[in-house]
N, C-alpha and C positions, 0 to 999 in steps of 0.2 A: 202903486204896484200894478202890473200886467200883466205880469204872467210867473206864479210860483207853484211850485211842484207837492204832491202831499207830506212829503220828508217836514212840511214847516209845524204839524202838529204834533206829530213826533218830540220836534225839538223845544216848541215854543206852547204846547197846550192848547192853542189857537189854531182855527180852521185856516181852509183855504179861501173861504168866503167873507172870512173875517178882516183878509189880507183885501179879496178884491173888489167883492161887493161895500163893506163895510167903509174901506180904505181905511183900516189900524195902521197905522204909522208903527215900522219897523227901530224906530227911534224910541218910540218911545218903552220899549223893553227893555234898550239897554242902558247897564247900571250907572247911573248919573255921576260917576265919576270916569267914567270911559267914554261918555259922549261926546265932550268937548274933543280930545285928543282923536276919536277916531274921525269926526267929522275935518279937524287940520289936515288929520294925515292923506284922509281922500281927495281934499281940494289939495292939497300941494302935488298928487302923483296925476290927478288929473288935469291940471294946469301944466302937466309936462307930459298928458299927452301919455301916458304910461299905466301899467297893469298895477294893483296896490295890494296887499295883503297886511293883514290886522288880525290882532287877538283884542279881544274881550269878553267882558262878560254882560251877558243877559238875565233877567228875569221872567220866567215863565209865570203860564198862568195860575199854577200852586204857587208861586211865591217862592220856588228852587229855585238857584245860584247855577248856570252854566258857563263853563268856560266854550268860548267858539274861536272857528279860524274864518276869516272870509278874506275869498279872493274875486277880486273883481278889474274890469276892463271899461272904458269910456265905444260907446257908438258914437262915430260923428257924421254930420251932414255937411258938405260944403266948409272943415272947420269946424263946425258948429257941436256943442253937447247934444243929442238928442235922446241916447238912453244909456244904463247901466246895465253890464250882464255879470253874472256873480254866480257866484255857491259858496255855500257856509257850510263850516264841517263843526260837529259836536268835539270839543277837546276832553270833556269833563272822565271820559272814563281811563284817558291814559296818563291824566291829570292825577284820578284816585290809583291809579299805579303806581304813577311813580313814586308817590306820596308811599305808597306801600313799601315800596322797595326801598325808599329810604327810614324806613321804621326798621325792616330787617337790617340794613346795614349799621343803625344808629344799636340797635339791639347786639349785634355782632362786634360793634367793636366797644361798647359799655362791656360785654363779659369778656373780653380780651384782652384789656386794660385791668382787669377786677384782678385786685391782690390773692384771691381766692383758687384765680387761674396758677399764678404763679407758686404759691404757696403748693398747692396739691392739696386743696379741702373741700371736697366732694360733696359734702353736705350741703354747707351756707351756698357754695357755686350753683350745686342743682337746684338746691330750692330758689335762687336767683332766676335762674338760668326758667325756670317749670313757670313761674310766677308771670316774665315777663313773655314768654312764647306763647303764652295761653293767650294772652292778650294778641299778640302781631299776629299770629295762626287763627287767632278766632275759633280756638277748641276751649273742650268743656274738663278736660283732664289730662294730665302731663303725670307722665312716669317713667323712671328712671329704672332698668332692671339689668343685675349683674351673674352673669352666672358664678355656682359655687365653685368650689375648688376639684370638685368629681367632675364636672364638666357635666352632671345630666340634670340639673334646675337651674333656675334663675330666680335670685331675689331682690326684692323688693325694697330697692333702696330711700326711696320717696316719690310718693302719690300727692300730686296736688290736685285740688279739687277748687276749681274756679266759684261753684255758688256758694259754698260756704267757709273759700281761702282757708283754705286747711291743708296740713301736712303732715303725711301717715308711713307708716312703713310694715314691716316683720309680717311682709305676705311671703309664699312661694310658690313657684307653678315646677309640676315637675314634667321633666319629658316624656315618660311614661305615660302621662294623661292626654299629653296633646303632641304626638310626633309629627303629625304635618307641618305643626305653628314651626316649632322647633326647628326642624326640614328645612320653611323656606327662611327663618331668620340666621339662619348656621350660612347656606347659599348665597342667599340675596344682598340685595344692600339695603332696598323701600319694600315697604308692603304699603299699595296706596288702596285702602279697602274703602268700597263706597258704602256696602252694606256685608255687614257679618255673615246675615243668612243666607248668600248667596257666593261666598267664596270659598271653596274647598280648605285653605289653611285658615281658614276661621271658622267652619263649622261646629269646629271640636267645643268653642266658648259657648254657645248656645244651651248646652244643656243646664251647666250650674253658673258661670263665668257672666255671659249676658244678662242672665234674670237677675239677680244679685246686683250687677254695681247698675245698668240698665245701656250700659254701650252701644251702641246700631252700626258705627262707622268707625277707622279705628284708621291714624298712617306712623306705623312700624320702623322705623330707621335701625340696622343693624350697627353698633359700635366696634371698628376696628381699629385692634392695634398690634403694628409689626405685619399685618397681612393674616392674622387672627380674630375673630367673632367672640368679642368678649361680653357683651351684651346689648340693649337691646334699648330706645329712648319709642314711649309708648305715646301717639297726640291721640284723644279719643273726643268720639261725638254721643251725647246721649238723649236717646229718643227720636233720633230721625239722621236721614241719610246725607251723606257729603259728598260731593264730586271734588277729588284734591285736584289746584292746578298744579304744573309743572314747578311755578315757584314757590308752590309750599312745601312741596316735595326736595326742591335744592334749598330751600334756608332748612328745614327740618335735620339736611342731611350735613348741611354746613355746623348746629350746632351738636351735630352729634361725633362732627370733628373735634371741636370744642371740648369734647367731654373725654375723647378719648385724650386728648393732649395733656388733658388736666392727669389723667389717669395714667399718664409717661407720668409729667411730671412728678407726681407723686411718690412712684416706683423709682424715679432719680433720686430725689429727697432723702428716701429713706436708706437707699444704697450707698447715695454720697455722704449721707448722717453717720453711716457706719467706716466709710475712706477715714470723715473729719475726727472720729472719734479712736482709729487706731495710725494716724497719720495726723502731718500738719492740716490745720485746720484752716487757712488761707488760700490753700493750695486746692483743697477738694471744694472752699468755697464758688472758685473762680469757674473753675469745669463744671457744676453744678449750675449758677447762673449763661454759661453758654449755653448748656443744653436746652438749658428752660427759654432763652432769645432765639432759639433755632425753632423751640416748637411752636412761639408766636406768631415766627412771621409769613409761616402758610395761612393762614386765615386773615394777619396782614394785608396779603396780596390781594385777599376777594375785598376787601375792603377799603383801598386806598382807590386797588384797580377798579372798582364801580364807582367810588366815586370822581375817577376821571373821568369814565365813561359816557355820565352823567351830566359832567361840564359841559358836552357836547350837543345835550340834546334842549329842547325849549324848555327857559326858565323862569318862573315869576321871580318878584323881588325876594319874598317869604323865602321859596326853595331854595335859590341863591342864596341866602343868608345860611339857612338850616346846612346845605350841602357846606359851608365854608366852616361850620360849626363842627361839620365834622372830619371836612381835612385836616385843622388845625389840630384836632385833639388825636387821629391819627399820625398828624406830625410828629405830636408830645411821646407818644406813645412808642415810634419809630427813634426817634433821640435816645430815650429810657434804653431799647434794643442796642442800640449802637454802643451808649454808656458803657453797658455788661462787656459788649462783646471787647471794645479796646481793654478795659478792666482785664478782661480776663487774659487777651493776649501780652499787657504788659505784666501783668504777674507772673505767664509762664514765662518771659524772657522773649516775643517774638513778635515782640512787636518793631521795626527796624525805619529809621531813620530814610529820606530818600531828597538828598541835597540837589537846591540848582539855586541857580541865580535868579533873586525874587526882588522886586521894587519893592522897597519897604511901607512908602506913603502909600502908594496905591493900594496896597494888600491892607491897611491899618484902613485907609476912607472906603474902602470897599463891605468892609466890612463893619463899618461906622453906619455906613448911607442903607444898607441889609436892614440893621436893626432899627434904624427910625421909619422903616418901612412899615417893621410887621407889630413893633411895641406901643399897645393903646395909652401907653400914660402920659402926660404933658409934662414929660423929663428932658430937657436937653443934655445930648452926648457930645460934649465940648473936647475935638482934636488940636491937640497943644505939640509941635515938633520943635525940639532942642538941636540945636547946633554939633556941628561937628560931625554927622551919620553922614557916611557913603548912601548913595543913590540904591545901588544894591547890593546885599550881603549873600552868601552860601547857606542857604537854609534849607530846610522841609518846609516850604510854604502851606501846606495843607496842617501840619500840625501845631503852626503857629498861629493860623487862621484860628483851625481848633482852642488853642487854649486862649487868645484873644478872645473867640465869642464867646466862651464860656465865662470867663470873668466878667465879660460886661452883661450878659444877662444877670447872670449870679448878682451884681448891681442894680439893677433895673430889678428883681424879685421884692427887695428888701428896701427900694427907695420908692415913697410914693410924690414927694416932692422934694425942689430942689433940681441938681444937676448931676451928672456924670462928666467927669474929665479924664480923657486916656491923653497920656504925656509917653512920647518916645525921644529918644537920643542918644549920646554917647557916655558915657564914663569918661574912660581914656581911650585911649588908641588900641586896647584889645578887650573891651567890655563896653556894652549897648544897655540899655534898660528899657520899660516900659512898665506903669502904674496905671491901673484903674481907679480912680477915687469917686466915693457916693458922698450926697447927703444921707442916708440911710437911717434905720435906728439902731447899726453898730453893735457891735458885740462884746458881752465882756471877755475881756482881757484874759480872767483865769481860764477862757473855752476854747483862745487861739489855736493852741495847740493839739485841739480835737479838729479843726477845720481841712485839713490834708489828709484824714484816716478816712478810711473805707467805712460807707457806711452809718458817719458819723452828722447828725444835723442838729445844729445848737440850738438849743433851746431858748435861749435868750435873742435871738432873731425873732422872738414872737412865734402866730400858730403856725406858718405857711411849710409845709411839710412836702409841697410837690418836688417829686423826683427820686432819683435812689440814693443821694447821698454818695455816690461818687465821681461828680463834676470834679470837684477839685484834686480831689485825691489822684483822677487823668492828669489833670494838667500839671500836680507835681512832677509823677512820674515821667511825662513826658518833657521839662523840663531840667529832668534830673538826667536823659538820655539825651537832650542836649549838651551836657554838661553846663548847666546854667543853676541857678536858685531863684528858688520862689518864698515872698515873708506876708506875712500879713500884719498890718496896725489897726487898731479901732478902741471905739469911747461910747459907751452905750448913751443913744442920743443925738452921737454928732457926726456919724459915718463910718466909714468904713477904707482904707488902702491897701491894695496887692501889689507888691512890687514885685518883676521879672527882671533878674539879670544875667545875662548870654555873654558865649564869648562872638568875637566882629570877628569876620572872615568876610574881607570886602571880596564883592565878584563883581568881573567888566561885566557893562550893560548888556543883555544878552539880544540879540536882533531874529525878529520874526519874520519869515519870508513871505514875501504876498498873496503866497497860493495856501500857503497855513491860516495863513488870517481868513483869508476867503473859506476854510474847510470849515474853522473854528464858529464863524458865523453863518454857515449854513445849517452847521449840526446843532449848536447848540444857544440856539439868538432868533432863529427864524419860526415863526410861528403858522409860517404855510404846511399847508396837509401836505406830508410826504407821501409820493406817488410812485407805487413798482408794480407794475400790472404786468411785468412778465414774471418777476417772483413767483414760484412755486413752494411754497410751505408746507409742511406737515409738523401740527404740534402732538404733543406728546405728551399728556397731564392727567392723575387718576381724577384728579380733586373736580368737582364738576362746576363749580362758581369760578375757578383760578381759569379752567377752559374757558367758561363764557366771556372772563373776564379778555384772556389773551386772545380770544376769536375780534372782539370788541376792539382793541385795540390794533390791531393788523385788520381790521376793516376802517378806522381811520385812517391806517396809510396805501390803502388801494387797494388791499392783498384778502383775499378770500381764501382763507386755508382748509387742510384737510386736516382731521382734527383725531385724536385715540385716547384710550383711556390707561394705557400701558404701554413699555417698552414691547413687547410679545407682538401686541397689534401692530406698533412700528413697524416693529422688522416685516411682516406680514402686506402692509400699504404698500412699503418701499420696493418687495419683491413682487406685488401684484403692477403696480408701475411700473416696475424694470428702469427705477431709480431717478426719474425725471427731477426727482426735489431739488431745488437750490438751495434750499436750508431747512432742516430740521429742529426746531424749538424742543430739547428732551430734559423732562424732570427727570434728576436725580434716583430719590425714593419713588416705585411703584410696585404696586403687586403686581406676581405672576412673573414678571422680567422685570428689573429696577433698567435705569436708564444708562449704565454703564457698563453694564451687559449688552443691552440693544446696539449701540455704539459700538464698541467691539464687532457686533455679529455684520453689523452692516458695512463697517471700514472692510471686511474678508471676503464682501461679494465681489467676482469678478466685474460685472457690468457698474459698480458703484461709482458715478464718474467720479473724476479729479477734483472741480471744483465743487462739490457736494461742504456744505459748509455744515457745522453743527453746534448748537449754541447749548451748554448747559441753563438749564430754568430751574434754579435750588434753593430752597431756605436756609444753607450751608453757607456760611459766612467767612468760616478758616480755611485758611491757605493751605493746609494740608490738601480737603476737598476740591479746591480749588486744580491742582496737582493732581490729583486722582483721576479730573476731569478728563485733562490734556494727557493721561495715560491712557485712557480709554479711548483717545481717538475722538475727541472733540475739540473745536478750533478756539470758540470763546465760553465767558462765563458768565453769566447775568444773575443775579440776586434778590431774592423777591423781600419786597412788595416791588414789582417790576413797574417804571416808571418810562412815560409814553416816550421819552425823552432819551431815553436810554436804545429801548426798541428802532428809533428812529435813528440814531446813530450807528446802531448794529444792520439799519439796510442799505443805510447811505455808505458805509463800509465795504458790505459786500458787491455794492454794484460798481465800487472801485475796484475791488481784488482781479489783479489776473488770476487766469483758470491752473491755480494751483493748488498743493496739498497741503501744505505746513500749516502747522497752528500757527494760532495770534493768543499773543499774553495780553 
């Protein structure tokens, strides 16, 4: 070594005399499983002559584990190696971030998936919900508080107490005692208190409040719903003070989303408990699980969307793993969504059909070749084609897809060995089939006829209980607005058969023109960073993790947006720019102005140019909303959990549009 700078004791515990006097070998601190590979990777960038850059990890002189970056360059003589010049960066603390921030997200979507959410049970959720934020927050007390019905206290729904995991309740604070606290919780959104004694709406605790439970630090999240202050989710510190960062303040704020949703939820429940009880009772079912799909997929969003985010940035094997761990179970969770939502459109009648000419093999090995992708079991899914089928028929290739995959997972759930066999072909000249058949352990016979009802999952398939119980009961229905049939056969033991029979409506080959194909695979096949750096954005989102999320994502595709917290503020950017946006990203629901309001205000400004685009960003799933959009004066609709994939399509769109006004469906 020749020359190192004093940054090296910092990192490594060891001087700089240790390096030069001494000559400690920089080798030998790092972790003997990363020495062989990092010394490869230098001789090969240096054998070409080239700059190298490497992660590893080191061993300092305590005996800590650092993760580090080094970048380095060759000096040459004549040719010749003569020295190295470098710098090494400490990774270790955005290492224990990220690691954080995937504990808040694994946290967030564990109570988002919790039957608790859905259900509307506010107790077993919070104390969930108190239990495991104590932990990711790193506080000493979690509490839940709901104002009464007078609107002037708040009670005390449960108190969790980390050192001695307990759960308490039947306190109340009244307004009367403490009008400041009240003030800024009624106002605000966060109260991030670093210490009690020192903040105007906490002083009030001090006298009887502080000495009693022994509090110092306290961060406050308000609970809203409908654009109302219903109460209040309490993280507290005790015996010494806390400096909150920014992301404890947005997951804080994110589960007190959570809680409010729960707290719709709930209020749906019981409202829809009294539809089912003086009306049909299938009917108030359906609208009741929409609402409850709609309130998921806001927090959804912050959770699908970060862990895209996430995919972007440097990953060990570990995180890699943990992050797949949890797109997979948000995938689960986003299916469940989807399940409810066609459920429910096909019960009201609205759910509709949309024919074209579809190649049958390729749509059947497409979605053959999908599932031995993503399915861990040593199952083969054996494609069998009978004779007699047209090349292509007149179908809804998307809802055929649908009930195809659904059977054959539904297969794959219940077979652990053995094979899968999907068989297609004709009947006659106006009838086609297609069967699923498993090794499975099959079902009794008396239960067949429970396997198409809503809701309904056999008992005799053994414990495996994932899912809502209306896979199939979709794909009757939709089968049944084919005008087609669906049967099932089975022998407990020896597997399991679905047969689908459609009526044939052969269609000519349909032909794709060059510059389609070329669009189809730029949008949707190409894995290069979409670039618009003269796009001018302005999003428009209350939810403050859905913003970072959507800022994150429009910063993978070039674009640096200008960013609000409501339709109000929109209109306000828009007119303080005198309209330069090229497209507007607008949620739906916001306080203060909702987003179909803002829209409206902004389509009536004179200077609002022509090509001003504007995209609906909604947890709003039904066509109706969908409509409501495009009356308000917005061009497209996008769907959260908002996929990077999607966003990229909607700019690659826009930078084809000529400078015009009309919407796009």
């Amino acid at each position: 070594m020749i020359e190192v700078t004093d940054g090296i004791k910092n990192l490594t515990g060891y001087s700089v005399a240790d390096f030069i006097q001494d000559q400690l070998p920089l080798n030998n601190l790092i972790h003997p499983d990363d020495q062989q590979p990092c010394w490869n990777e230098i001789q090969t960038k240096l054998s070409q002559k080239a700059e190298y850059d490497i992660e590893y990890r080191i061993i300092n002189k305590s005996g800590e584990t650092h993760y580090v970056w080094e970048h380095g360059v060759g000096v040459y003589d004549n040719g010749q190696l003569t020295e190295l010049v470098g710098f090494i960066s400490d990774l270790t603390p955005k290492t224990k971030q990220l690691e954080k921030t995937k504990q808040h997200q694994q946290l967030l979507l564990s109570l988002a998936s919790s039957k608790h959410l859905a259900l509307g049970e506010l107790i077993p959720f919070n104390q969930l919900l108190a239990e495991q934020s104590a932990l990711t927050l790193n506080v000493d007390r979690v509490s839940l508080w709901l104002f009464n019905q007078q609107q002037d206290a708040i009670d005390l729904i449960n108190l969790y107490e980390k050192s001695s995991r307990s759960h308490s309740s039947n306190i109340s604070l009244a307004e009367a005692d403490y009008p400041e606290y009240f003030k800024a919780v009624r106002v605000g959104r966060a109260m991030d208190i670093s210490d009690i004694t020192e903040d105007q709406r906490t002083q009030e605790f001090i006298p009887a409040y502080a000495p009693k439970t022994g509090v110092t630090a306290m961060l406050d999240v308000s609970i809203r719903l409908a654009g109302e202050v219903i109460g209040v989710i309490c993280y507290e510190m005790v015996g010494h003070a806390r400096r909150w960062a920014i992301e404890d303040i947005a997951h804080a704020s994110e589960l007190a989303d959570l809680t409010a949703q729960l707290i719709a939820n709930k209020k749906h429940i019981e409202v829809e408990s009294k539809i089912i009880e003086a009306n049909a009772a299938s009917k108030a079912k359906s609208q009741l699980l929409a609402t409850i799909s709609h309130e998921i997929r806001t927090p959804m969003n912050g959770v699908l969307g970060m862990v895209e985010l996430l995919y972007a940035t440097p990953l060990t094997p570990q995180q890699q793993s943990y992050l797949d761990t949890i797109r997979d179970s948000g995938g689960l969770l986003l299916t469940i969504i989807n399940d409810v939502l066609d459920y429910s459109k096909l019960n009201a009648g609205k759910l509709q059909l949309i024919t074209s000419p579809t190649a049958i093999h390729e749509l059947f090995s497409s979605v053959i070749w999908l599932l031995q992708q993503t399915h861990h079991k040593k199952i083969e899914i054996i494609l069998k084609k009978e004779q007699g089928l047209p090349e292509h028929l007149m179908l809804d290739n998307h809802r055929l897809k649908q009930v195809l995959m659904n059977l054959i997972a539904n297969a794959l759930k219940f077979t652990e060995q053995g094979s899968i066999t999907v068989s297609y072909g004709a009947l006659d000249q106006q009838q086609w089939f297609f069967s699923v058949t498993d090794t499975g352990i099959g079902i009794d016979p008396k239960t067949i006829p429970l396997l198409f009802e809503p809701f309904e999952q056999t008992l005799s398939r053994g414990n495996i209980t994932e899912g809502t119980g209306l896979g199939l009961p979709i794909c009757k229905n939709i089968v049944d607005l084919m005008q087609g049939s669906i049967k099932a056969s089975s022998a407990l033991g020896k597997g399991t058969k679905v047969l689908v029979t459609l009526p044939m409506h052969p269609a000519p080959q349909p032909s794709i023109p060059a510059d389609n194909k070329g669009i189809l695979s730029t949008s949707l096949h190409s894995n290069q960073q979409h670039n618009a750096p003269l796009l001018n954005v302005l999003v428009a989102e209350d939810n403050p993790t859905n913003r970072l999320v959507i800022q994150g994502l429009l910063t993978q595709c070039g674009i640096s947006p200008d960013l609000c917290a409501n339709g109000l503020e929109a209109l306000e950017k828009f007119q303080h720019n005198k309209g330069r946006y090229d497209l507007i990203l607008m949620d739906c629901d916001m306080p203060v102005m909702d987003g179909f309001t803002a829209s409206r205000k902004i389509r009536q400004l004179s200077y609002a140019s022509s090509h001003l685009q504007i995209a609906a960003l909604t947890a709003h799933a039904l066509s109706e909303f969908r409509q409501q959009a495009y009356e308000a004066g917005m061009n497209h609709y996008l769907t959260k959990p908002l996929k990077l994939s999607d966003l990229k399509n909607l700019l690659l769109n826009l930078e084809r549009l000529p400078k015009a006004t009309s919407p796009i469906a």
